[in-house]
Every structure is written in C-alpha cells, then in structure tokens.
DOMAR-362550 format. One record per residue (C-alpha): residue number from 1; x, y, z; chain. Coordinates in pm, 1 decimal. Layout:
N
- nr, px, py, pz, kette
- NUM, X, Y, Z, A
...
***
This chain:
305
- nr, px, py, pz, kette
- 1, 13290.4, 5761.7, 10020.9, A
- 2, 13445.2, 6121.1, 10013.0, A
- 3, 13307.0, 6414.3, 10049.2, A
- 4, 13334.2, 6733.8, 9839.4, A
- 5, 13265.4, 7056.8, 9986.9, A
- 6, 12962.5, 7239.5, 9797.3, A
- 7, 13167.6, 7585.0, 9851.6, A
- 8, 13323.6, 7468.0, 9510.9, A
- 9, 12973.8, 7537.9, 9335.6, A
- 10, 12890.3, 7877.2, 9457.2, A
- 11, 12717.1, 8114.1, 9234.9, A
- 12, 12928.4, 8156.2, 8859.4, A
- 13, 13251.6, 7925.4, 8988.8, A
- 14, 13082.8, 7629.6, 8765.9, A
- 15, 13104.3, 7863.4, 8454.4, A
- 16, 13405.2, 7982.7, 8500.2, A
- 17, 13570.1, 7640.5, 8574.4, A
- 18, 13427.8, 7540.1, 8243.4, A
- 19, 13550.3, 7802.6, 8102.1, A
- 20, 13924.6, 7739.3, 8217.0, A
- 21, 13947.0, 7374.9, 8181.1, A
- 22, 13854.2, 7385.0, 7836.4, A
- 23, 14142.4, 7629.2, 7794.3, A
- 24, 14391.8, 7411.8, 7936.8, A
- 25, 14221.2, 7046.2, 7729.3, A
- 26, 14251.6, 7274.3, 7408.1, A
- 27, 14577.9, 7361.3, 7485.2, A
- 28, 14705.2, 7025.5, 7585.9, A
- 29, 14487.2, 6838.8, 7282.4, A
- 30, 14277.2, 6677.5, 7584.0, A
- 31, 13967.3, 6829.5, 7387.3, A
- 32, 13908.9, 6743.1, 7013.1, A
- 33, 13630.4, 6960.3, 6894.6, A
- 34, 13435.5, 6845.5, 6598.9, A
- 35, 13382.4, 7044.1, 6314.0, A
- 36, 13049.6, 7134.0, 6132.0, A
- 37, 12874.7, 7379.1, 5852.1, A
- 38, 12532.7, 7402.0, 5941.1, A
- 39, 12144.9, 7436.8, 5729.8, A
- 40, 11824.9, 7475.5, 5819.3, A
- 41, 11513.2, 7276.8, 5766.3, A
- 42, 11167.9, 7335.5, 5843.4, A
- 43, 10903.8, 7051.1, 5842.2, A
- 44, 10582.4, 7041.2, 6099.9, A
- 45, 10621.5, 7463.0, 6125.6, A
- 46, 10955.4, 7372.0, 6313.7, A
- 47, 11282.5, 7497.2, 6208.8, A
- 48, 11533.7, 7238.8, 6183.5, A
- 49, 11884.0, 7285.3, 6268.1, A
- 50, 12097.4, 7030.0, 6124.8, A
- 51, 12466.0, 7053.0, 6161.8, A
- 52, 12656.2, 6854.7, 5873.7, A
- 53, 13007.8, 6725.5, 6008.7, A
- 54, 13354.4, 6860.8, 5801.7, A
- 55, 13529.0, 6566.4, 5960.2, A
- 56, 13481.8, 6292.8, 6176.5, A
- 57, 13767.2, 6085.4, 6149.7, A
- 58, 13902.9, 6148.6, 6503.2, A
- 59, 13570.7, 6047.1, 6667.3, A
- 60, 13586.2, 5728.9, 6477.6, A
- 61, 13942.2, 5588.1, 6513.2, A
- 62, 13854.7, 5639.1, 6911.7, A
- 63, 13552.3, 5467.8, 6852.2, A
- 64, 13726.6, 5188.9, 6660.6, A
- 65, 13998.0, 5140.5, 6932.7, A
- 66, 13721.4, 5089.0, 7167.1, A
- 67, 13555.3, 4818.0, 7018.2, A
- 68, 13859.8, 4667.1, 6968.7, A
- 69, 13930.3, 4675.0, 7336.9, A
- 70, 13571.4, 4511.9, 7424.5, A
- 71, 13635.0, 4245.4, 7184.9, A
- 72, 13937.9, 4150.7, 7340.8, A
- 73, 13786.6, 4183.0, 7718.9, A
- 74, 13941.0, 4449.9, 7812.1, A
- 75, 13766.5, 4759.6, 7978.8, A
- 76, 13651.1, 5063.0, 7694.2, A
- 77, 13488.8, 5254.6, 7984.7, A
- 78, 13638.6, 5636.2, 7941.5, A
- 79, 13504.4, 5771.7, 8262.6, A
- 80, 13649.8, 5472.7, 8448.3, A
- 81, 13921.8, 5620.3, 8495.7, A
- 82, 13838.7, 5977.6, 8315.4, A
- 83, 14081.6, 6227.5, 8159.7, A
- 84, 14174.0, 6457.9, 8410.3, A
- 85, 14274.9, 6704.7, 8141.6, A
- 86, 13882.4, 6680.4, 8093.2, A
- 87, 13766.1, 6705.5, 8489.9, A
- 88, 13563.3, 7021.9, 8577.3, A
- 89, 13439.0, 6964.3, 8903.8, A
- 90, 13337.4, 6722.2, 9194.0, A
- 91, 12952.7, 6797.5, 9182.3, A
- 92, 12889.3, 6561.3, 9457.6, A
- 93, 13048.3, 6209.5, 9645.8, A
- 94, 12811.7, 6034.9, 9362.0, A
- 95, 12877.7, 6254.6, 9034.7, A
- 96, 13133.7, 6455.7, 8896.2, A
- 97, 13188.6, 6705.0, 8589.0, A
- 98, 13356.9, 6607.5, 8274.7, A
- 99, 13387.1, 6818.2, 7954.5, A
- 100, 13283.6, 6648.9, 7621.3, A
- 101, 13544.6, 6533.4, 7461.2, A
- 102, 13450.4, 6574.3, 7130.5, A
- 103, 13247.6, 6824.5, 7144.0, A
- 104, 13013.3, 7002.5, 6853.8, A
- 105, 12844.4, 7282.9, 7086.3, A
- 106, 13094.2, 7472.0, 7327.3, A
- 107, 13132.4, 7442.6, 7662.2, A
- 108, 12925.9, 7059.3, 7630.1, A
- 109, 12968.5, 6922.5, 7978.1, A
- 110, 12886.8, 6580.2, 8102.2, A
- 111, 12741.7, 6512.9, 8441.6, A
- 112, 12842.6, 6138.6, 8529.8, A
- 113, 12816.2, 5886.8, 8821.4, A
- 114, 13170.0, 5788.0, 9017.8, A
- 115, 13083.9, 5461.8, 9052.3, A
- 116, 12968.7, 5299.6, 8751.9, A
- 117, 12597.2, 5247.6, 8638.9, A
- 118, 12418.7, 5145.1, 8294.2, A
- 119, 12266.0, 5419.9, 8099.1, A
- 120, 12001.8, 5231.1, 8093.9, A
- 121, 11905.2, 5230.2, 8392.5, A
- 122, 11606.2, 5523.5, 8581.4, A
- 123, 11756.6, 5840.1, 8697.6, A
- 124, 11769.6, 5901.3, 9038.1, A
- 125, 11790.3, 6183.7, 9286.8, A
- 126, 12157.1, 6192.2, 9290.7, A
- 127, 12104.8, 6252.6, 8940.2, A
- 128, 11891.7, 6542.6, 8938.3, A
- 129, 12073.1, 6679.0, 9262.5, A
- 130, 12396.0, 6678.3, 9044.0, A
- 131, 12226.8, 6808.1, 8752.6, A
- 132, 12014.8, 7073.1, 8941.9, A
- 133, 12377.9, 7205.7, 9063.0, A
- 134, 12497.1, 7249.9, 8728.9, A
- 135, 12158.6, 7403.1, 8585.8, A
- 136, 12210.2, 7678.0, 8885.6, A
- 137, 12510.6, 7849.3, 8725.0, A
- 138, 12392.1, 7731.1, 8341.4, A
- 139, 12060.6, 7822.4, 8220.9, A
- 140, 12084.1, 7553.4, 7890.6, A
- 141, 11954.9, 7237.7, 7802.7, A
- 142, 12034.6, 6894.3, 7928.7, A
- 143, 11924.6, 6562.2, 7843.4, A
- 144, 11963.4, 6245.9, 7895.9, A
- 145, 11996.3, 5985.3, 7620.1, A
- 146, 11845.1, 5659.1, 7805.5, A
- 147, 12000.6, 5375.6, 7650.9, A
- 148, 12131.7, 5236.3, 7303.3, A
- 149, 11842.1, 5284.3, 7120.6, A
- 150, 11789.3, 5637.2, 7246.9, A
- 151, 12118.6, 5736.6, 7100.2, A
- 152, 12355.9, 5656.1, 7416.7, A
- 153, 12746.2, 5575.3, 7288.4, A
- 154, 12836.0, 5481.2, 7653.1, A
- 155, 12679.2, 5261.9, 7912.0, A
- 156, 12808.0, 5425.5, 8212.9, A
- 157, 12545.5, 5674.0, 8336.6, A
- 158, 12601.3, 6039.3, 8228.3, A
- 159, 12375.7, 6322.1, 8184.3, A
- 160, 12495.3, 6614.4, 7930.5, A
- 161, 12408.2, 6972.0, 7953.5, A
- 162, 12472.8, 7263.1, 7656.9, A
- 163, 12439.9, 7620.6, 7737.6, A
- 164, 12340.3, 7852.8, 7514.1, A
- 165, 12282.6, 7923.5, 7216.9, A
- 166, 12235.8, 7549.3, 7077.7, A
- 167, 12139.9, 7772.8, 6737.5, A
- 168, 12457.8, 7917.6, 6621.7, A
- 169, 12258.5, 8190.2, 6467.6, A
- 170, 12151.1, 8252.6, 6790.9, A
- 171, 11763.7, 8176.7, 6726.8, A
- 172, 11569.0, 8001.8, 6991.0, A
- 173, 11550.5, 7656.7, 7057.8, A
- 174, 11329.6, 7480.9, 6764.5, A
- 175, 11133.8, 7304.2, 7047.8, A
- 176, 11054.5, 7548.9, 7257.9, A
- 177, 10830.0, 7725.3, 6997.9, A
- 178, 10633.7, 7435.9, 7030.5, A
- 179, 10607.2, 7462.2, 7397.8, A
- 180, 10567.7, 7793.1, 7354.4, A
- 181, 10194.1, 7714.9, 7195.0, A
- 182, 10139.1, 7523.0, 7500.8, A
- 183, 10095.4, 7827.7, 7710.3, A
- 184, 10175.7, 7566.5, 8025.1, A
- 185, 10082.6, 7662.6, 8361.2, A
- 186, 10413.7, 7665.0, 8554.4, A
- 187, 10198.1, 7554.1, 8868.8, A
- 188, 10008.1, 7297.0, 8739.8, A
- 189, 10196.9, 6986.4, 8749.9, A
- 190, 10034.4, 6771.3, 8531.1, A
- 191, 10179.9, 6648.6, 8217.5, A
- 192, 10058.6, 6730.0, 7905.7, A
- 193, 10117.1, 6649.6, 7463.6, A
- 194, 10098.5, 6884.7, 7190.9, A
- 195, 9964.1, 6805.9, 6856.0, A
- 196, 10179.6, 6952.5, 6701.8, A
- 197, 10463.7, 6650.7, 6762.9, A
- 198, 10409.6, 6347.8, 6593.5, A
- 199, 10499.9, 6120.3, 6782.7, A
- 200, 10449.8, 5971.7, 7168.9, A
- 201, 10566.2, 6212.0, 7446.9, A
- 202, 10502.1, 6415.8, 7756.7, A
- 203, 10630.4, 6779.6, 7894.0, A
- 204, 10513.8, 6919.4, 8211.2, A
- 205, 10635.6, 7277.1, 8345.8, A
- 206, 10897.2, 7296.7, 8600.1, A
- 207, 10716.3, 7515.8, 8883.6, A
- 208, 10873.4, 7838.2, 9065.7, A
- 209, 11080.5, 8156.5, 8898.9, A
- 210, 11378.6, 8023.3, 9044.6, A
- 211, 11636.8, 7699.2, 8878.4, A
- 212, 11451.8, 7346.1, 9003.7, A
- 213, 11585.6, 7154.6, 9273.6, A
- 214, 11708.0, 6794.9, 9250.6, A
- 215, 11322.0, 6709.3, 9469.5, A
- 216, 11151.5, 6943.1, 9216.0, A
- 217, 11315.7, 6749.6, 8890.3, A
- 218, 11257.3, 6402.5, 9026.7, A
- 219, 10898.6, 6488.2, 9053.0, A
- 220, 10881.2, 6615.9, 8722.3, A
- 221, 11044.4, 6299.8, 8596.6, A
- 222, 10860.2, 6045.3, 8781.7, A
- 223, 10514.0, 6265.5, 8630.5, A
- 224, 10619.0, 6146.7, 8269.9, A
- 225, 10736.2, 5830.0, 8352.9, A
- 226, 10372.6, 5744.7, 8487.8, A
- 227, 10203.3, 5946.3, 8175.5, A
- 228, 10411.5, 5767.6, 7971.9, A
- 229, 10266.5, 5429.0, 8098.2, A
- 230, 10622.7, 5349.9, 8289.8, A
- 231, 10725.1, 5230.2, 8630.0, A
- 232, 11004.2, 5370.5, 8791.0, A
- 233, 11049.0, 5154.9, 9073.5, A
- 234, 11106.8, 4837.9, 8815.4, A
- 235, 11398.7, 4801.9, 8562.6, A
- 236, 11436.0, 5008.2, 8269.5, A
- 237, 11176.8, 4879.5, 8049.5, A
- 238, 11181.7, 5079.8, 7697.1, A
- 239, 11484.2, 5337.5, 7535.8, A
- 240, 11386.6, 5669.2, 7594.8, A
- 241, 11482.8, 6043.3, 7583.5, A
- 242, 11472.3, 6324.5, 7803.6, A
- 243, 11545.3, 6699.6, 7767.3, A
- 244, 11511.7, 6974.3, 8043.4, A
- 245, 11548.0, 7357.0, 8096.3, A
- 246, 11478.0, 7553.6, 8415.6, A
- 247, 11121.1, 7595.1, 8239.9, A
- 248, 11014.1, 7242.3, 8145.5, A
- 249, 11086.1, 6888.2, 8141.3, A
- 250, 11015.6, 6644.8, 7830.8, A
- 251, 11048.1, 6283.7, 7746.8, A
- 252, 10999.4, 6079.4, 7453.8, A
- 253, 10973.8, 5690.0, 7438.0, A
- 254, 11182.8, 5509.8, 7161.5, A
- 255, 11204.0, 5216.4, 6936.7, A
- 256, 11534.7, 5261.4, 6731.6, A
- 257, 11809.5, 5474.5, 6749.5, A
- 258, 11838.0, 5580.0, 6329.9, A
- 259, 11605.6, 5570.2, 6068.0, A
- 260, 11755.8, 5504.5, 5723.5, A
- 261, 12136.4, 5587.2, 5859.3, A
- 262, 12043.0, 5907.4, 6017.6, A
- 263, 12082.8, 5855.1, 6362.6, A
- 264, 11879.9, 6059.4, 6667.1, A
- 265, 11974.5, 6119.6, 6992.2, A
- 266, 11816.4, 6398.9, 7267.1, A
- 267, 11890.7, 6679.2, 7067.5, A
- 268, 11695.5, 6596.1, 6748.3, A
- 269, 11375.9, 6592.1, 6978.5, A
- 270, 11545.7, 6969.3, 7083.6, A
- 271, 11520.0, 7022.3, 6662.0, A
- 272, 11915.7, 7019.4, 6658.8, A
- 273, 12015.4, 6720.1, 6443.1, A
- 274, 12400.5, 6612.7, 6302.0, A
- 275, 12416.3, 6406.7, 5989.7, A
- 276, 12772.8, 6267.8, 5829.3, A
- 277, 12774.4, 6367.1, 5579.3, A
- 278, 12588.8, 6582.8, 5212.6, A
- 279, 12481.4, 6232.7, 5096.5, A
- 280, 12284.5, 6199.7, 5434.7, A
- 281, 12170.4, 6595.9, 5435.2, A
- 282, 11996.7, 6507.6, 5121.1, A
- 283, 11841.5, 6193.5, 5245.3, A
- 284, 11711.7, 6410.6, 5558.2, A
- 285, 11594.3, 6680.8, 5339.8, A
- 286, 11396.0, 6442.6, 5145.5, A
- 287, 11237.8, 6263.0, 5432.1, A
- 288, 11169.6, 6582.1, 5612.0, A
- 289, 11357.2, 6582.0, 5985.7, A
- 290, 10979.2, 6561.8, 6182.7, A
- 291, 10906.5, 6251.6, 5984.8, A
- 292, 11253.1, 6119.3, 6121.1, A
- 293, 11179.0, 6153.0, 6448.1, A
- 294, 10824.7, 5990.0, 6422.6, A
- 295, 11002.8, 5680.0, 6302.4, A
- 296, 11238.0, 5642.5, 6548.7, A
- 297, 10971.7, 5722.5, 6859.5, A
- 298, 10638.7, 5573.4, 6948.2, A
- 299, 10342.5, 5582.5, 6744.6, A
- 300, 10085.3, 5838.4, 6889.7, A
- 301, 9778.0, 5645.7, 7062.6, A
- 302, 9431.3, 5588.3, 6934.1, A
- 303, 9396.8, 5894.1, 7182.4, A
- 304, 9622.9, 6086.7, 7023.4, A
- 305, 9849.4, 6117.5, 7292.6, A
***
C-alpha cells in the first residue's frame, strides 16, 4: 500500500487545505451546502440548537439515485471512488480527508478508510491515528455515527469532524455545560455518567494539556466500550454514538435511529439537532428535544447509570 509523507500535515497546512478545497468544490458546484434558519430549545437545563432546513431537495434526489443504484446491483458507495473536487488530504496509507458534501456546518470534513469497511464495525487505531491528525490542526468536535440505527447514511467507515462554532451564535457547545458540572479529573481515567442525561452513556476525560494521540483515544474508547457493558475484540454488537474533543470522549448506546420522524444522529447527543421541516419543529418543541434523545438511546439502569 502507498505511503503518504506526514510533512503534508504539519502544523495549520490541514486548515488551510480545508480552507482552499472548499473554495475550489464551491466554485466548481463539487460542494452543495444545505441551507437552514435556526431556534433554540431548552429542555433538561440544556439549550437546544435545532437547525430547521430551507431546502433539502438536492440531498434527496442524490439520495434517491442511490437507492436506485442498490436496487439494481450496482455500487452507491461515494467514497469508492470519491470526488476529487471533494479530496483534502491523504491523512495516512489507511484514511484520507474528504469534505462533506452537503454540508450544514462549514468546513464539515470526513475522515474515511481507503479500503472499504462497514460503519458498523469497532474503530480502530488507524482510526483514531487519522482522526488524532486532524484534531491537531482543528480543535472541534468529531463523532462517529456507529451504524444505521445511530444515524449512519453510509456503510463505508468514516469519521466526521466540525470545527468551531457548531452554535452559529457562537455560544458553547450545549453538551459541554453538562460536562462542565462534571468537574472531571483530566488524569483520572475512569469513566463516569451524569444525572443530568437521561439516558445510558459514558464520558471520560482525555488526559494531558496537549491534542490526544491516536494510543491516548483508543484507550479512551476501549474505557466506554467496557463501561458500557461492550466487547471490542467481538463484532459490533449494538448501534451506538460517539463524540470527542481534545477534552473528553463520550458514547451513547442506541436502539433506533428517529423517534416520531425526527431523526438523531451524533450531534443531537452534542444538543445540535436538524429537523425538515416547521411541521417537525413543532412536533420537537412539543416533545421537548431531551425526551427525544431518551427514546432513541438506552434506558438508564436500575443503577442509574
């Protein structure tokens, strides 16, 4: 396999390669932004951000054509091959850069495997070595959307990563108010659940001043995975999310991927969530966005876990 000189990744040249391809895929029509009017919503002394979409019509026809193209057999894969008008950067000989194609946040980037791989399936260290490389130069969040039911539109393995601010009023991140409360010790490496989430999950604190290493976010992972009751050395046994900063790691078991037509991915569990529609903005007023997300996670234990 080939081999991609890490001098392409020094300090800032990730940024700034960001920055100029998605010149060039606006330019060329490579990159279809999607447009939104956002609210707020507070439920669970969390403030909601829920971005309502102004037109989704493009997203859909491509999504149309490729179910069309599975039904007839043929291959609906769009990183196999991938735009190059969308390419960033070689990351690594097992991962590569990609910009989002249709893309709500700016600057959304992709991190996904060369060869192909479910989405589905455990992370690895080539993962978080490709994703520590991109979290040097951008101090956002990424996350992971680990299979259909956790929101995943593509099989092939990618991980995603939005810098700031995911708030376009430039607030903080809902979520991290909550971890906030936690007061986590960045050296204890334990994970822990606040009571303030409904719902089943674990976050443990990413140790050191300095952005984690691929080693350092494995361990983190593999830290929830066994909280969380899972095996990573088996096959991917339940849907699940996963959301990470240079600060802390998070994940959050699943059971469906929408509860009455809203649908959650990663970033709902951030407190960023995107409904269609007004019609559906009123339905997730009414329900209240925390109760959404307790729905489509685990139940809390008898423990309260």
């Amino acid at each position: 396999m080939a081999q991609f000189p890490e001098a392409e990744l020094a300090p800032g040249v990730l940024w700034s390669k960001i920055q100029q391809q998605t010149h060039h895929a606006q330019g060329c029509g490579a990159l279809q932004p999607i447009d939104t009017r956002y609210e707020y919503l507070e439920q669970g002394g969390m403030r909601f951000l829920v971005r309502i979409l102004a037109n989704l019509s493009r997203k859909e026809k491509a999504d149309l054509v490729q179910q069309r193209r599975q039904q007839a057999g043929q291959s609906a894969n769009p990183f196999l091959p991938y735009d190059p008008d969308l390419f960033v950067v070689n990351l690594s000989a097992t991962h590569l850069c990609l910009l989002n194609k249709y893309n709500v946040v700016d600057h959304h980037i992709l991190i996904v495997t060369r060869a192909f791989e479910e989405q589905d399936s455990w992370l690895t260290l080539a993962d978080f070595e490709a994703l520590a490389l991109c979290m040097a130069d951008i101090d956002g969040l990424a996350f992971y959307n680990g299979g259909r039911l956790a929101g995943a539109s593509q099989r092939h393995k990618h991980l995603q990563l939005v810098p700031p601010p995911l708030c376009p009023d430039r607030s903080p991140l809902p979520l991290a108010t909550v971890i906030a409360d936690l007061a986590l010790d960045p050296q204890a490496c334990h994970p822990v659940a606040s009571s303030r989430l409904p719902f089943r999950h674990a976050i443990v604190p990413l140790a050191g001043a300095t952005t984690p290493t691929g080693t350092t976010l494995l361990g983190a992972y593999k830290a929830l995975l066994t909280y969380l009751g899972a095996d990573g050395r088996a096959p991917q046994t339940w849907p699940y999310n996963l959301l990470v900063t240079r600060e802390w790691m998070m994940a959050v078991p699943r059971q469906q991927d929408h509860y009455r037509s809203i649908p959650v991915n990663s970033l709902g569990f951030a407190g960023s969530l995107l409904v269609k529609n007004l019609e559906q903005f009123d339905l997730l007023q009414a329900l209240g966005p925390m109760t959404v997300l307790r729905q489509v996670a685990w139940a809390k234990s008898a423990e309260g876990e």
